[in-house]
C-alpha positions as CSV (number, residue, x, y, z in Angstrom):
1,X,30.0,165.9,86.1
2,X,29.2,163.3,83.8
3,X,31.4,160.1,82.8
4,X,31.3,158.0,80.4
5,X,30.3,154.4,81.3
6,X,33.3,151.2,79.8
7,X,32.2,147.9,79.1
8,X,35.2,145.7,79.9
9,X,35.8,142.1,78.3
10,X,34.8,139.2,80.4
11,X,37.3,137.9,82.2
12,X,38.9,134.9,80.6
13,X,38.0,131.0,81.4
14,X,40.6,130.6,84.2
15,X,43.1,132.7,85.3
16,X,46.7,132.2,85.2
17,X,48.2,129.9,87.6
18,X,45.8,127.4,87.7
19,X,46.9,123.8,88.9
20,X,46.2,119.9,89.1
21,X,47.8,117.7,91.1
22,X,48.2,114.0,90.2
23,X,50.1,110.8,91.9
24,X,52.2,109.1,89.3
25,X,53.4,104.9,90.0
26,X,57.3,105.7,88.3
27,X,58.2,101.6,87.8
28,X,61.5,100.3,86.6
29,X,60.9,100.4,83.1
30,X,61.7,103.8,81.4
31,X,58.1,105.3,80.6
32,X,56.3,108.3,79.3
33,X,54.7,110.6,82.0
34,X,51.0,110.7,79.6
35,X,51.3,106.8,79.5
36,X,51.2,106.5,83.1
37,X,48.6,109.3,83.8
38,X,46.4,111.3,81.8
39,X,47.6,114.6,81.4
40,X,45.1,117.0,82.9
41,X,43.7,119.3,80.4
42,X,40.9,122.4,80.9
43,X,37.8,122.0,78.6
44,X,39.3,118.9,77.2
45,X,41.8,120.9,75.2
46,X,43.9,123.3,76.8
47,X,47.1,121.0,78.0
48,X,49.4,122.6,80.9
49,X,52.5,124.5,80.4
50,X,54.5,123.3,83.3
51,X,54.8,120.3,85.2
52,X,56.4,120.4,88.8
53,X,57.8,116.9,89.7
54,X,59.2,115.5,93.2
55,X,59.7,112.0,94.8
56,X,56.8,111.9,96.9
57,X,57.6,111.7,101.0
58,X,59.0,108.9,102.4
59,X,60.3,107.4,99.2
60,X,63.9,106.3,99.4
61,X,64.2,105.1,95.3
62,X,66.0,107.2,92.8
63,X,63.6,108.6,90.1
64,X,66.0,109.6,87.0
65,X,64.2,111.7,84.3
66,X,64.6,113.2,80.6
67,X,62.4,115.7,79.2
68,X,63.2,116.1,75.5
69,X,60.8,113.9,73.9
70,X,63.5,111.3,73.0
71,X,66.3,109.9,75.7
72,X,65.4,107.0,77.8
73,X,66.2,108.1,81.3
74,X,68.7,105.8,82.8
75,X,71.4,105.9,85.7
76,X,73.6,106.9,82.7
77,X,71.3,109.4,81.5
78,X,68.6,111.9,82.4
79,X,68.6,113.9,85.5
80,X,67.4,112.7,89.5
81,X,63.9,113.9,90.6
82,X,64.8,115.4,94.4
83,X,64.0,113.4,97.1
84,X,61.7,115.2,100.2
85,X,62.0,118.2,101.7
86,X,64.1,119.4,98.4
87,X,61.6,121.6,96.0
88,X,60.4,119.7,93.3
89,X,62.3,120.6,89.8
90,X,59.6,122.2,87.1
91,X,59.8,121.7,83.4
92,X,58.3,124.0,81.2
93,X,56.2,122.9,78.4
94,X,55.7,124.3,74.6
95,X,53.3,127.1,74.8
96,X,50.5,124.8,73.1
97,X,50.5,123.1,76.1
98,X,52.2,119.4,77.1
99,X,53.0,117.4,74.2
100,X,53.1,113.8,74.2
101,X,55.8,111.7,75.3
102,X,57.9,115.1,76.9
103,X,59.0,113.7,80.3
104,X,60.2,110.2,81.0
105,X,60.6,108.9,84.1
106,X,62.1,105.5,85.7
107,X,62.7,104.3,88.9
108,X,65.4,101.4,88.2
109,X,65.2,99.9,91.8
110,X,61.2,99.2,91.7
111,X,57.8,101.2,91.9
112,X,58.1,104.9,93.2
113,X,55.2,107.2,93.9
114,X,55.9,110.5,92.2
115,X,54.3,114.2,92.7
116,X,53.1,115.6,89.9
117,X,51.9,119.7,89.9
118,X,50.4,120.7,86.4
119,X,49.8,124.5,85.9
120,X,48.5,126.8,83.2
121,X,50.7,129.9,82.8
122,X,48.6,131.6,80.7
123,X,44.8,132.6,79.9
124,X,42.2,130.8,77.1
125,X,39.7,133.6,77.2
């Protein structure tokens, strides 16, 4: 019995899920998350669609937190990154990837190092 033979498309340049970890210095003055790290990208292009963000362990300072592109983050304003061994809180990104100036983040009683988990949801190829 014969069959026939299918080529099948190459399998795209990463698969879904992919992620990058990165240490982020949160100081006391209210600051974009891409102007205190670079924002990891695949092929120099393809920008993440989510961001996962937690206080890193054994911090003790209060890490407030907007993600709208606008609001300043302030005791007043913005929401509390969780402190360790709460699960981190994830913001989701525009489909084009992260764009500039998203997340801000301030740590009003001095420097606070922050976790940072970048993922790509979806596939380039």
């Amino acid at each position: 019995m014969a069959r026939d033979i299918q080529a099948v498309a190459p399998s795209p340049i990463f698969a879904p899920g992919v992620v990058a970890h990165k240490r982020v210095t949160v100081t006391n003055t209210a600051t974009a998350l891409d102007a205190l790290i670079t924002i990891p990208t695949i092929d120099s292009t393809v920008r993440p669609t989510g961001v996962y963000l937690a206080v890193e362990s054994g911090q003790t300072n209060t890490v407030y937190f907007t993600f709208d592109g606008s609001s300043t983050p302030a005791a007043a304003l913005g929401f509390t990154l969780p402190l360790q061994p709460a699960p981190p809180v994830y913001v989701p990104c525009q489909a084009s990837g992260y764009p500039n100036g998203m997340i801000k983040l301030v740590a009003p009683s001095g420097n606070t190092y922050v976790q940072a988990k970048f993922e790509w949801t979806s596939s380039v190829g």
